[in-house]
ChimeraX commands (.cxc) that place a marker at each C-alpha (Angstrom):
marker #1 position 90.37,120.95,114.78 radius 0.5
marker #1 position 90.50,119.40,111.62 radius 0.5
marker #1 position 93.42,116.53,110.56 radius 0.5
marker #1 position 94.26,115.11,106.92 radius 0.5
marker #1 position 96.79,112.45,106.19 radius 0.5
marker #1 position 99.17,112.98,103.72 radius 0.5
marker #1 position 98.25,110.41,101.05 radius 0.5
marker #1 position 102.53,111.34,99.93 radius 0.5
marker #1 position 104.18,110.45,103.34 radius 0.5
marker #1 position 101.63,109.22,105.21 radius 0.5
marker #1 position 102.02,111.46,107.97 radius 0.5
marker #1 position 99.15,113.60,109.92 radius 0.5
marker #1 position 98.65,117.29,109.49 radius 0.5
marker #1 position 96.57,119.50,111.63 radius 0.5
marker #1 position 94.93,122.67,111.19 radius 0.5
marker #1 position 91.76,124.33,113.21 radius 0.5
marker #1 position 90.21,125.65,109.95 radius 0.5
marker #1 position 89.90,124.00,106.20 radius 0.5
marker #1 position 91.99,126.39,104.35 radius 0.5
marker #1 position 91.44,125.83,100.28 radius 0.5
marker #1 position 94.84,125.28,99.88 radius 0.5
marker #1 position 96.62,122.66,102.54 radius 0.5
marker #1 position 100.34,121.77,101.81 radius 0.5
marker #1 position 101.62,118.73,103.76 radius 0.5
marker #1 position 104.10,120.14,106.36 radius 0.5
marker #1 position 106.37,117.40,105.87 radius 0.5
marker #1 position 107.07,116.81,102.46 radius 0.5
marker #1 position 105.10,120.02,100.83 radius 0.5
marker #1 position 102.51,117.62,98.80 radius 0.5
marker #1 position 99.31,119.01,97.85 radius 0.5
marker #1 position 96.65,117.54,100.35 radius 0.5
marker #1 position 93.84,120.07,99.16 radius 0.5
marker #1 position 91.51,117.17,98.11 radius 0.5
marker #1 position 92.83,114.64,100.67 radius 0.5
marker #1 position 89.94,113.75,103.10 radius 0.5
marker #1 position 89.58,115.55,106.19 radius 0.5
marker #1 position 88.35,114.27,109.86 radius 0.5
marker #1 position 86.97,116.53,112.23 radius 0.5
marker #1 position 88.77,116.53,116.01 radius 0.5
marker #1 position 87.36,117.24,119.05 radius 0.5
marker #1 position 90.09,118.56,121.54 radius 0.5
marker #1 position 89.50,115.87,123.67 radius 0.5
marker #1 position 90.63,113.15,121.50 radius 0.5
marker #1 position 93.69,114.50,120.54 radius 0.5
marker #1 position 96.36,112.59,122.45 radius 0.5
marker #1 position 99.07,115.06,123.38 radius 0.5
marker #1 position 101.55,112.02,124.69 radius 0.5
marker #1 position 100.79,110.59,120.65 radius 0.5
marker #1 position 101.60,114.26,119.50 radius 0.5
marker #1 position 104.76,114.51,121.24 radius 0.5
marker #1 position 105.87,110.98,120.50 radius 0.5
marker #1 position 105.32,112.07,116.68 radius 0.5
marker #1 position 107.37,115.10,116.70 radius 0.5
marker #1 position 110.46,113.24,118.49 radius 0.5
marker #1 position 109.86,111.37,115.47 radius 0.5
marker #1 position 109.86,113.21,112.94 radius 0.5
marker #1 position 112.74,115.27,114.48 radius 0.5
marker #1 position 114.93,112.16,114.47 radius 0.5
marker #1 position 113.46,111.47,110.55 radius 0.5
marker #1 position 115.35,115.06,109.95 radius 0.5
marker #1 position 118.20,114.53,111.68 radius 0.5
marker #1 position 119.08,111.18,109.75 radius 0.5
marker #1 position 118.64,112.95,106.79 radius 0.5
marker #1 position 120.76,115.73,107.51 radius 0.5
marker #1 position 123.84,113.09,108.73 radius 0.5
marker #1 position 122.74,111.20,105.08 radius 0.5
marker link #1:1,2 radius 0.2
marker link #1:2,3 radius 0.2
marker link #1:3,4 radius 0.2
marker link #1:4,5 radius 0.2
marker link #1:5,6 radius 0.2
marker link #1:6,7 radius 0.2
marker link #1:7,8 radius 0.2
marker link #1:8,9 radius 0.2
marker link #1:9,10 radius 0.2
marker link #1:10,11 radius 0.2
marker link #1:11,12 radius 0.2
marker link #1:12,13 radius 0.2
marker link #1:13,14 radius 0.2
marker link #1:14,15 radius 0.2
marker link #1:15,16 radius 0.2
marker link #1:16,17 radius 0.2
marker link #1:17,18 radius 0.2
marker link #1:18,19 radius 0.2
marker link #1:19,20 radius 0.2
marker link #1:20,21 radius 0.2
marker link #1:21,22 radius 0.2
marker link #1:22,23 radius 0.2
marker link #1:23,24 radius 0.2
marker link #1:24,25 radius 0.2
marker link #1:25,26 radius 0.2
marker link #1:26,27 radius 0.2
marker link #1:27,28 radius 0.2
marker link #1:28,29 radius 0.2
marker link #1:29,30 radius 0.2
marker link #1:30,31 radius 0.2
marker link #1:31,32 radius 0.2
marker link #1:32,33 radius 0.2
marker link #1:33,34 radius 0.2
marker link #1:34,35 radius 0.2
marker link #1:35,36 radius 0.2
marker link #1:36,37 radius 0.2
marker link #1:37,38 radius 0.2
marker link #1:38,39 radius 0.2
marker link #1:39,40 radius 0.2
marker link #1:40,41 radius 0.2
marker link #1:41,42 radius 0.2
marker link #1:42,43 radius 0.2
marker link #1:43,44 radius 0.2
marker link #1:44,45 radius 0.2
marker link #1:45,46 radius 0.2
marker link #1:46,47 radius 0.2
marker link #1:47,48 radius 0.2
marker link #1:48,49 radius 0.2
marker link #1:49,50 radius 0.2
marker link #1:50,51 radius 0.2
marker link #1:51,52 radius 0.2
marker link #1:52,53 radius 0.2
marker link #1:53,54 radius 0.2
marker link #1:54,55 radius 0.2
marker link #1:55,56 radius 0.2
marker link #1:56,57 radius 0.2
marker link #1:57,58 radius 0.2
marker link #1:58,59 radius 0.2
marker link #1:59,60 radius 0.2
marker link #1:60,61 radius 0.2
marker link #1:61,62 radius 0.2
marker link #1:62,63 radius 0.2
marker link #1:63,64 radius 0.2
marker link #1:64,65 radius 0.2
marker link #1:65,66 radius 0.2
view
C-alpha cells in the first residue's frame, strides 16, 4: 500500500499501486510528484481510517449547508 499527502489540502490518499497519474481524492490536485511512503498493512490504523472519513464526511456536509 502506498500513501501520499496532498501538499493542496493536506489530507492522506491511498492507493496499493503508484499509478503515473494520482489526483487527490479530496480536492482533485495533482499529487503525481508528491512523495510517496510505502505501508505495510499492519500499520495502517483502521480506528485512524475511520475517524478520518467521519471527518471528512462532516467537512462535506458543512459545505453543502454553506
Amino acid at each position: 500500500m502506498v500513501k501520499k499527502t496532498c501538499p493542496n489540502c493536506n489530507r492522506d490518499s491511498f492507493s496499493t499501486m503508484l499509478p503515473a497519474q494520482w489526483y487527490c481524492p479530496y480536492c482533485n490536485a495533482d499529487i503525481s510528484q508528491a512523495a510517496a511512503k510505502a505501508l505495510l498493512l499492519s500499520s495502517i490504523s483502521l480506528r485512524d481510517l475511520s475517524r478520518r472519513r467521519e471527518a471528512d464526511r462532516n467537512v462535506k456536509a458543512e459545505e453543502m449547508q454553506a
